[in-house]
C-alpha positions, 0 to 999 in steps of 0.5 A, a space after each residue: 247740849 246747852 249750848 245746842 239748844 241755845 244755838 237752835 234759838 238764834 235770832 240774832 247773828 253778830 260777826 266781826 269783819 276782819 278775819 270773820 268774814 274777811 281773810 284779815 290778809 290785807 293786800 295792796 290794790 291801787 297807788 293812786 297821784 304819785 309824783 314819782 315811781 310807783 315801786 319808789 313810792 311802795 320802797 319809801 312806805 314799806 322801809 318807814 313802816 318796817 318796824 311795826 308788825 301791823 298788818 298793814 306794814 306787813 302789806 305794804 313790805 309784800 307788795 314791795 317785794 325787796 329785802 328790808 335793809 332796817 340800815 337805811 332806817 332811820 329817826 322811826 316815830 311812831 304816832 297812835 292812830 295817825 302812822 308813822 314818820 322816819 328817815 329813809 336814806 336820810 330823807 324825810 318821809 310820813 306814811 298814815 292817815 289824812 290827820 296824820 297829813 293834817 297834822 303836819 300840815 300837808 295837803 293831799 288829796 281825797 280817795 274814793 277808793 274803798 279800803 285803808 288809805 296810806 297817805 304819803 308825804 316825801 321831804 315835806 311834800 305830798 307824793 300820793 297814796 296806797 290803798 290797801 284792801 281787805 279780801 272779803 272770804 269765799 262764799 261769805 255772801 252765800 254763808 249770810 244768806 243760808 243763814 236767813 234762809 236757816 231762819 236768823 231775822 237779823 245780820 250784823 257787823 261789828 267793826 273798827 274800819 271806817 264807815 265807807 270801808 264797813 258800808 262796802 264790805 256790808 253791802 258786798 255781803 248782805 249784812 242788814 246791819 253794820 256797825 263801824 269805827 268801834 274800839 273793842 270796848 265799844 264792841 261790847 257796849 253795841 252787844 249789850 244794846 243788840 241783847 236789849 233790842 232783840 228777841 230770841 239769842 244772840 250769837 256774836 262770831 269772832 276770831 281775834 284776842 279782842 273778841 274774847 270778851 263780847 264772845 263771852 257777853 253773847 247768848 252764845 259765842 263762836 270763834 274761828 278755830 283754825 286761825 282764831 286766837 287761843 282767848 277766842 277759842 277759849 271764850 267761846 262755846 261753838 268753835 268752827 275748826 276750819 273757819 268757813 263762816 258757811 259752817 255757821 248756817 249748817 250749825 243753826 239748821 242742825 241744831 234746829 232739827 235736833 231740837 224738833 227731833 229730841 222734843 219727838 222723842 220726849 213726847 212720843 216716848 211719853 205718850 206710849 209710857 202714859 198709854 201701856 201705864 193705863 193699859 196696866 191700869 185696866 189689867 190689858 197690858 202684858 209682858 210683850 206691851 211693858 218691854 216695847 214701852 221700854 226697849 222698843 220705844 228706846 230703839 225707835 227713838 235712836 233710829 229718830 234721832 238718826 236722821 240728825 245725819 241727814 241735814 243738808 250741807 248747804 
């Protein structure tokens, strides 16, 4: 019930991108200035980034679509916030970012594309580059809109993508305000400034392991529960079982009505037991007026309350 009533108050609505409003399936949607066969470019990149069980490798083995032979492998270093170099067939090849390229003093060529940008460099030289996109959820668009629509001021986004990825997905979907390039402790801090800022409650939605602590921070807390990982789930206080982010709009607008229903009941309840108390007073009360100001008004207020049941699914 605490938690109902919180959610009634919401004015502020938080989301994580990846997983939230996005599937979190990173697909392969473009190779873009390669010198040399596309799937021969695809079989370098998926073979160098075969030991990493990021997302992204995961990508680039599925738009493969080979067997992964780890024997052809060999030399894997990995470099944090850059990618990854190897030796595939005893040939030289670097996969990642563009400070990666830079890194290793490779010139490359800019994308305009929006997504995540692998860069790919074979016996030194530049060979062109993948770009991997996010799948944005269905009806995400409209799951931001209903909830406007419910009566939330605000929409925001939070995530760890570029900006030109986060300005994107962002205007795709109507979120009025988006946050992009944060580690998950920067998650937290951005929260913290949202509480300050905002009146009413703030409800943050998330899905992953690094979301558990903003989840907890939030006025209110809601994970994905199908796919959400089990310290979001544990985190949170509202959970959506089946991870549509439209759930949330039909969340706010029951809890809402609920509300206006329980403070009819609480007044109306009242205003009848003050009425038959002074009814009493005055000696004009009798049995049948004592028993509906305590069974009928009972029953009155069930049957008010059942009309929760009819809040609208969209």
């Amino acid at each position: 019930s605490n938690y109902l009533e919180t959610l009634s108050q919401v004015k502020t609505v938080v989301y994580d991108k990846t997983g939230t409003l996005t599937k979190g399936v990173f697909e392969v949607t473009a190779v873009h200035h390669s010198d040399m066969d596309e799937q021969k470019l695809l079989e370098y990149a998926a073979l160098a980034e075969c030991a990493s069980s990021h997302p992204i490798s995961k990508s680039l083995q599925r738009a493969y679509g080979r067997p992964i032979d780890r024997s052809r492998v060999t030399d894997v270093q990995e470099l944090s916030g850059r990618g990854v170099t190897a030796k595939v067939d005893g040939v030289s090849v670097a996969a990642g970012n563009s400070k990666l390229m830079e890194q290793l003093g490779i010139p490359y060529h800019d994308c305009r594309s929006v997504g995540t940008i692998i860069h790919m460099a074979v016996d030194g030289r530049y060979a062109g580059h993948i770009v991997i996109s996010d799948v944005v959820k269905p009806h995400a668009k409209e799951a931001i809109a209903a909830l406007h629509r419910a009566g939330v001021e605000k929409t925001v986004m939070l995530t760890g993508d570029v900006k030109k990825v986060a300005d994107a997905v962002a205007s795709e979907l109507g979120v009025d305000e988006v946050h992009s390039d944060l580690l998950p402790a920067d998650k937290v801090g951005k929260v913290e400034e949202l509480l300050r800022q905002q009146h009413g409650k703030l409800a943050f939605v998330g899905d992953g392991i690094n979301d558990a602590p903003v989840l907890m921070r939030a006025d209110i807390g809601i994970a994905m529960g199908a796919l959400g990982s089990d310290a979001a789930i544990e985190a949170a206080d509202i959970v959506l079982m089946d991870d549509a982010p439209s759930k949330l709009a039909l969340a706010v607008r029951l809890s809402r009505r609920t509300m206006k229903i329980v403070w009819q009941n609480v007044i109306f309840a009242l205003a009848v037991k003050a009425l038959v108390l002074v009814l009493g007073a005055t000696g004009d009360a009798n049995m049948w007026i004592a028993v509906f100001a305590d069974v009928g008004v009972l029953v009155l207020a069930i049957l008010n309350a059942m009309r929760a049941l009819l809040v609208p699914k969209h």
